[in-house]
C-alpha positions, 0 to 999 in steps of 0.5 A: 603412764605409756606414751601412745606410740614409741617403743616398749620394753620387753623382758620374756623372763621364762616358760613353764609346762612346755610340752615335750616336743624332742622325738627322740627318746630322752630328749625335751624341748629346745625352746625359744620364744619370738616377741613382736608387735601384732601385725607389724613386719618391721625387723624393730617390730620382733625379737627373738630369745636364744635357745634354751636346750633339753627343757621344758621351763626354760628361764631366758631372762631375755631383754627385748626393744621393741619399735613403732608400737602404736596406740592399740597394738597388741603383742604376740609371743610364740614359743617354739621348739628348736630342730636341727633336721625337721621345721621348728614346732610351735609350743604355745602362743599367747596375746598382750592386748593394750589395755593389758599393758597400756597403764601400768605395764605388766609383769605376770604370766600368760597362758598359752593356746596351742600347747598341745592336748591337756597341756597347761603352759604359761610364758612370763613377760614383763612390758614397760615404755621405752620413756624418752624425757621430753625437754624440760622447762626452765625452773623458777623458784617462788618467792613467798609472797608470789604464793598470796598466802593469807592467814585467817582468823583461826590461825590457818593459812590459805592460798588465795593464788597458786603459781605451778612451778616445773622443775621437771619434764612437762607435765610433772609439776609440783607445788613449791610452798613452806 
């Protein structure tokens, strides 16, 4: 499970359907992609992905870090075309919200709005916590008779008492028996 705030793990793996956005003839795109948390403006709150030059599905396979996301932010992925004469136009955008990532993570596509007229495009993301163990907490070994085993009479054994032992982080207990 995700923490509620701390920092995420962003993979931007690669783009599809992109539009042509080179003016000269012969030329495609030159497309990278920015990540970051929505409404944040921290320069740990973004990233950007290198430029992948005359494509329109470009693979960046790009490894992001992104701080400070709180409980209930989502993420914005803006992918743009890379000029060296004219402003960098935009190619597509699309949004993470929480409840998309905040379980399980995610690993899959997302389509993006503002492509272009008849254009179907699609960024691919993976997202996961940056998970920092908490301490851990002594661990200790229960002795069977600590454990109040009782056989009844079928044969069967039950528990009349059970002691949790932690022999990893917080919150990560197993039961040590036979």
């Amino acid at each position: 499970d995700f923490r509620a705030d701390g920092a995420l793990k962003v993979v931007v793996a690669g783009a599809r359907g992109l539009r042509k956005a080179g003016w000269l003839p012969g030329t495609s795109s030159d497309p990278y992609c920015v990540c970051r948390v929505a409404g944040k403006k921290s320069p740990d709150s973004c990233f950007r992905t290198g430029v992948i030059k005359g494509t329109r599905n470009p693979v960046w396979n790009f490894h992001g870090h992104l701080d400070g996301y709180e409980l209930g932010d989502s993420l914005e992925f803006e992918v743009y075309d890379k000029d060296m004469l004219m402003r960098d136009s935009l190619l597509g955008r699309a949004t993470l919200s929480c409840d998309e990532f905040l379980t399980l993570g995610f690993d899959g596509q997302l389509p993006l709005v503002d492509a272009g007229k008849g254009v179907q495009a699609f960024v691919r993301v993976r997202v996961e916590a940056a998970v920092q163990l908490p301490e851990l907490e002594p661990t200790r070994l229960v002795e069977f008779e600590d454990l109040g085993l009782i056989s009844n009479p079928s044969g069967q054994i039950e528990i009349s008492a059970v002691e949790v032992v932690c022999a990893r982080p917080r919150g990560w207990c197993s039961l040590w028996c036979c």
